[in-house]
N, C-alpha and C positions, 0 to 999 in steps of 0.2 A: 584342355578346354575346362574350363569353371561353369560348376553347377551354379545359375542363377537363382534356384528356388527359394524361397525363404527358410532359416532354420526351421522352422517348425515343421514345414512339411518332408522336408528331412530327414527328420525325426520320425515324422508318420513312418515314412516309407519303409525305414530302416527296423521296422517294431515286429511286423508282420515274420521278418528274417528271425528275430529274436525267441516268439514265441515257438518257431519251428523248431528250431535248436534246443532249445527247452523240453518239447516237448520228444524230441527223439534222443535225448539222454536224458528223461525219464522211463523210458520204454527202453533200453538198454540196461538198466540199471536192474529193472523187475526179470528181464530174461534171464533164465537159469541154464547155465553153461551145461550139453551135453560132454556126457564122460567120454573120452578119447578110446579107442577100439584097443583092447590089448595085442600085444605081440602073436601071431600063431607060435605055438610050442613045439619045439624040431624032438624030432624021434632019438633019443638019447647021445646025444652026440656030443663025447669027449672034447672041456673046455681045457687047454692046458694050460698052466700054471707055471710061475716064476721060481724058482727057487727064492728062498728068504735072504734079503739083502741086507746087513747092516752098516750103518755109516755110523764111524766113530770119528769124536772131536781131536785133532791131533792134540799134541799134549803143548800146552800153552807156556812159552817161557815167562818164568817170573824175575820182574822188571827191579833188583835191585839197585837204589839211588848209591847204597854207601859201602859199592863192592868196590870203589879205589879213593884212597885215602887221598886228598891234599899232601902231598910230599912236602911242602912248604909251610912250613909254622910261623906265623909273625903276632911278639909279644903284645901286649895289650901298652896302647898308647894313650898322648892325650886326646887322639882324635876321638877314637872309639869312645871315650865319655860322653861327648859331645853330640857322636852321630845318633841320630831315633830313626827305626827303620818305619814309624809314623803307626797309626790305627791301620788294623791290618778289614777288609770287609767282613769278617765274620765278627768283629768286635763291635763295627758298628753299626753291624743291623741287629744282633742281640739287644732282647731287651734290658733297660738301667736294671733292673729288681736283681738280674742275672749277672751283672759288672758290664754290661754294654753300653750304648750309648742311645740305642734307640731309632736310628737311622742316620742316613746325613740332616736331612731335615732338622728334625730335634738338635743333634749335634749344633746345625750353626744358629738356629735360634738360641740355644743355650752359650754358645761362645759369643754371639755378640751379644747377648742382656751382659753376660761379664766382662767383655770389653765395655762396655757403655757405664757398668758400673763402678769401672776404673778410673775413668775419665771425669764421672760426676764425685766421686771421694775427691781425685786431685783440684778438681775445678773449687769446691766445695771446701778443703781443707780439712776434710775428717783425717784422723789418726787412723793406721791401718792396723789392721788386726794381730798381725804379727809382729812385736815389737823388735827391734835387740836387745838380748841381755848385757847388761853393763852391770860391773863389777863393783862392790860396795868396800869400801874399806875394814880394813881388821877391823874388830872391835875393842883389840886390847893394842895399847900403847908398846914398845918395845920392854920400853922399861919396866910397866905391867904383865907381861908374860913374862920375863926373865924373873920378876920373883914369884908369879904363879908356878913355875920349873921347880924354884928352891926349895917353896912349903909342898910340893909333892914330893920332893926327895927326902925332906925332912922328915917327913909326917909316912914315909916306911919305914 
């Protein structure tokens, strides 16, 4: 069944409850807790006692990774050039000042401004910074070195 009164008297009604509660956890709050009756004290009477127990940690075996060797040796190839075992996570959550990377975050903001800046050099046709070295010719003719040879032999 629905209360058809109006909120408002509702509200009246509901106020009187209010101040009640209010005011009897304010008058709980001022009571001051009597102290609790101590124990009666028995007429000497022998508590007995445990002997002293100790518990000791058994002894903890330590976990050698490199107590058996790979019996199997395989030379260095051309894969192994090739293979990168990649950014390990302590590399890249170290900060850059440290040799890190700074997080993944940083990491792929910084990889893609330099993918993007690859793309705008080749779009663009800038020279890249690294050039090849290409080799310049002697400076001296055959025939010019064969007598520069003479007059040093001569000329001891």
């Amino acid at each position: 069944m629905t209360d058809r009164r109006p909120v408002r008297s509702r509200l009246r009604s509901g106020l009187p409850c209010l101040l009640l509660c209010c005011a009897l956890k304010a008058r709980a709050q001022q009571a001051t807790p009597t102290p609790a009756p101590s124990p009666p004290e028995t007429a000497a009477a022998p508590v007995p006692t445990l002997d002293r127990i100790q518990a000791l940690r058994p002894d903890e075996e330590v976990l050698d990774l490199y107590t058996f060797k790979n019996p199997i040796a395989v030379d260095p190839n051309r894969f192994e050039k090739a293979y990168s075992t990649g950014i390990s996570p302590e590399q890249m959550g170290r900060d850059p000042r440290d040799g890190g990377y700074g997080g993944y975050v940083n990491y792929g903001l910084n990889k893609g401004l330099w993918e993007t800046w690859k793309v705008f050099k080749k779009a663009t046709g800038m020279r890249p910074y690294e050039q090849p070295a290409i080799a310049r010719p002697p400076p001296l003719t055959e025939e010019q070195m064969r007598r520069a040879a003479q007059g040093l032999e001569a000329g001891e």
